[in-house]
Structures are given as C-alpha cells and as structure tokens.
Residue, then its C-alpha position, 0 to 999 in steps of 0.5 A: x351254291x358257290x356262283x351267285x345267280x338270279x331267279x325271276x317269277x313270272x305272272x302272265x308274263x310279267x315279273x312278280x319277284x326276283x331273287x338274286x342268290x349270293x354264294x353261300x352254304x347249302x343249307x344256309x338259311x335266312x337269319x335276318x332281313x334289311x331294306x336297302x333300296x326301294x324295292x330291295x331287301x337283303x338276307x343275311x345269314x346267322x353270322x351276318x354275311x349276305x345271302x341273297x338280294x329279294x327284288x319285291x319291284x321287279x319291274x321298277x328295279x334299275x341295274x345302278x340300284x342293285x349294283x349300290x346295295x352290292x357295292x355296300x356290302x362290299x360285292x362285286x357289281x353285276x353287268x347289264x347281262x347278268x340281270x337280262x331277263x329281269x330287265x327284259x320283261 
C-alpha cells in the first residue's frame, strides 16, 4: 500500500470503528500497539515504523486529535477532507 487511506465500519448507520491505513509493505503486519489519544491506538510494525491508526471512538475523534498523533510520529497531518466520512456520521 504505498497511499495511506481511511476505512470507516458502519452499524445501523453509525461509525463502530475506523482505521486509518499508513503506507506500508503488503504484508506488513501488526507487531506492537500504543494508545495515543482517547480513542487512538497506533500499530507499529516489527521494526517500529507506524502502520496504521485504529480509531476505537469513531464518533468522539475530532480531526486536531488525529492530526497530534500524526504530528508525533513525524507525519504529515490530514485535512478536513481526508477524514469526511468519519466525520459526517
């Protein structure tokens, strides 16, 4: 996966999780986890890069929380159109 993007489940019409992919190899793999924010929990992969963002409160995430965690692990931040669906349910 060499773009990052965002993966929203819906239940009844409502958010249940999200998961914000980061590039990374094909089968690259969870190795360890660490909470962030509220309501974030980061993936690493086994030589420590980040892989992924697991968004456990999907309804009470804001856009300047995900864009913290990003800007700690060095990433570059999203824009209000990047997370739309996630914050239009």
């Amino acid at each position: 996966m060499n773009e990052a993007y965002l993966e929203v489940t819906f239940r009844r019409g409502r958010p249940i999780a999200a998961y914000y992919y980061l590039p990374r190899r094909r089968a690259q793999r969870s190795y360890r986890t660490q909470r962030f924010e509220p309501g974030i929990v980061v993936d690493f992969g086994r030589g420590g890069e980040p892989i992924g963002l697991e968004i456990t409160a999907p309804s009470e995430i804001t856009l300047a929380a995900i864009n913290r965690v990003l800007r700690t692990l060095g990433l570059d931040t999203l824009r209000r159109g990047d997370i739309a669906p996630l914050l239009a349910a």
